[in-house]
C-alpha positions in Angstrom: -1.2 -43.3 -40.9 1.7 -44.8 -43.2 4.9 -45.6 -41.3 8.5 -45.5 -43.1 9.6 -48.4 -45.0 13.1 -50.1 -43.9 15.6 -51.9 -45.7 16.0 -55.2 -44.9 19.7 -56.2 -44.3 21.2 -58.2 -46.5 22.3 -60.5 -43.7 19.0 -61.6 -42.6 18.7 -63.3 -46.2 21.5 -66.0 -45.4 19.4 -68.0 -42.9 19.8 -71.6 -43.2 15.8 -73.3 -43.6 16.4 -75.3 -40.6 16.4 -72.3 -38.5 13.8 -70.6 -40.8 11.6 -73.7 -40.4 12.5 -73.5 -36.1 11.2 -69.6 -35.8 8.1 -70.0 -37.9 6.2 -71.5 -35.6 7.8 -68.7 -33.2 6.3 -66.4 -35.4 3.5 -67.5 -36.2 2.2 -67.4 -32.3 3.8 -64.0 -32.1 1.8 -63.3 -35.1 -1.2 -64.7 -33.7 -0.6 -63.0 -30.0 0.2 -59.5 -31.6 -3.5 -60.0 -33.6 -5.7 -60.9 -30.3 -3.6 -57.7 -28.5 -5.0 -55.3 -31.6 -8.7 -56.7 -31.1 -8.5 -56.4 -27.7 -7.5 -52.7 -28.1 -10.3 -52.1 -30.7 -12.8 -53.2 -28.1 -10.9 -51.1 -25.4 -11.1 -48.4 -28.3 -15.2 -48.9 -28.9 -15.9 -49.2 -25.0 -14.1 -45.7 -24.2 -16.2 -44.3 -26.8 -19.0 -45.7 -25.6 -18.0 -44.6 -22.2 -17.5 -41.2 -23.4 -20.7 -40.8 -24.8 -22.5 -41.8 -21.7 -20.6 -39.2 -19.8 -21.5 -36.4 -22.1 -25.1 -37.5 -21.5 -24.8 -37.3 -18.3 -23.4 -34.0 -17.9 -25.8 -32.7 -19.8 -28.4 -34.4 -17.3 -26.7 -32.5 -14.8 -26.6 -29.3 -16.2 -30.6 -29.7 -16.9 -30.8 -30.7 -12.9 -28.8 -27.8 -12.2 -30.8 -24.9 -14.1 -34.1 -26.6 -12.5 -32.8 -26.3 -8.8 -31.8 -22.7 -9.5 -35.0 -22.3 -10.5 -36.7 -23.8 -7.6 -34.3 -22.1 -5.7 -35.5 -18.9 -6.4 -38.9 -19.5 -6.5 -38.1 -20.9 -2.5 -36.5 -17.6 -2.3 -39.9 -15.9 -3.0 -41.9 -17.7 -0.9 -40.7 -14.9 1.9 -42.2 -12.5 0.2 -45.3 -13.9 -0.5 -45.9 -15.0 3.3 -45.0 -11.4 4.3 -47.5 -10.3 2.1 -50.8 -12.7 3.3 -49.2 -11.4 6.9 -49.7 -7.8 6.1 -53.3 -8.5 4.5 -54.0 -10.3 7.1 -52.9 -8.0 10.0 -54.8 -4.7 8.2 -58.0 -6.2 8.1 -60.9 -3.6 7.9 -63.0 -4.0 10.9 -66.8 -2.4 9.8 -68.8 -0.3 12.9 -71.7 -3.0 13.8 -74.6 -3.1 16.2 -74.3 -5.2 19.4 -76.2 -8.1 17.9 -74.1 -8.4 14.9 -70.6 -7.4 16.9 -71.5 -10.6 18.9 -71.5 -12.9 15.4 -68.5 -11.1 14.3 -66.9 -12.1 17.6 -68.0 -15.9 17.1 -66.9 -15.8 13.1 -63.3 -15.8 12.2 -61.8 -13.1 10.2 -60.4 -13.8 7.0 -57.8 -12.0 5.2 -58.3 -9.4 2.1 -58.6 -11.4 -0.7 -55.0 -11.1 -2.2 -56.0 -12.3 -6.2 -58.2 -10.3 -8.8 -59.8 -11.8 -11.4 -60.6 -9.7 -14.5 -64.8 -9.2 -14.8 -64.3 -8.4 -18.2 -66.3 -11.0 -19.3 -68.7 -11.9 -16.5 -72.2 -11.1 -17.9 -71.2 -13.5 -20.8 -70.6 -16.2 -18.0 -73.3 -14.6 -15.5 -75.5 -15.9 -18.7 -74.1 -18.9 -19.5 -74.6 -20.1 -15.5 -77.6 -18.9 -15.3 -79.0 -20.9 -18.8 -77.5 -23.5 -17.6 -79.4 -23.2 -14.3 -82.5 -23.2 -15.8 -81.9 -26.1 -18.1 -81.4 -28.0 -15.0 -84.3 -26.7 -13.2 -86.4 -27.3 -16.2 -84.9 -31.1 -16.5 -85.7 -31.1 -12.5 -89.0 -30.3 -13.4 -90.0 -32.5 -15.9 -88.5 -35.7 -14.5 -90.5 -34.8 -11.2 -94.0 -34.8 -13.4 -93.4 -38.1 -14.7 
């Protein structure tokens, strides 16, 4: 930024150097005044910025906050549904013919709901394996610690 040069007057030149000597001290702590005012507005200057930043930050936070609640808000929204749902299971529970004997455990023994989740079998004989080496492994472990 480059400001306009002036001209000085001519006038200004005829000063005696007894007032010259009188003002320089004048000037000097106007000089000196003027130079603490531009520092303190450089650190003004730096603090805004800094102040600035901060803010952005913050609304950033905000917006983040503000996506997440919509987010819980609509899974809150859901939750409705899903209670309808285990209502309606649970309300059209099959009820199997039984003998007297067995209708009066049935009586005793509270009724659960369909089960609401399925699980793929897709690969249940390779895990029906797995449990049932594993079982033996622990039987056979069993076994041997107990003939010792």
């Amino acid at each position: 930024m480059s400001f306009p040069t002036r001209s000085i007057p001519s006038h200004s030149h005829l000063r005696t150097a007894s007032s010259s000597s009188a003002q320089s001290p004048a000037l000097l702590a106007r000089i000196e005044e003027k130079k603490a005012e531009l520092q303190h507005l450089k650190e003004l200057r730096d603090l805004s910025a800094a102040v600035a930043s901060q803010m952005e930050a913050l609304a950033q936070k905000l917006s983040t906050l503000s996506d997440g609640t919509e987010a819980i808000a609509a899974v809150l929204g859901n939750w409705h549904n899903v209670l309808r749902a285990i209502n309606m299971a649970s309300a059209k529970l099959a009820s199997p013919p039984v003998d007297g004997k067995a209708q009066e455990q049935a009586e005793s023994a509270v009724a659960l709901p369909q089960t609401l989740v399925r699980i793929p079998t897709e690969h249940a004989p390779a895990l029906q394996a797995q449990a049932e080496a594993a079982e033996q492994a622990a039987a056979e472990t069993e076994d041997s610690v107990m003939s010792t």
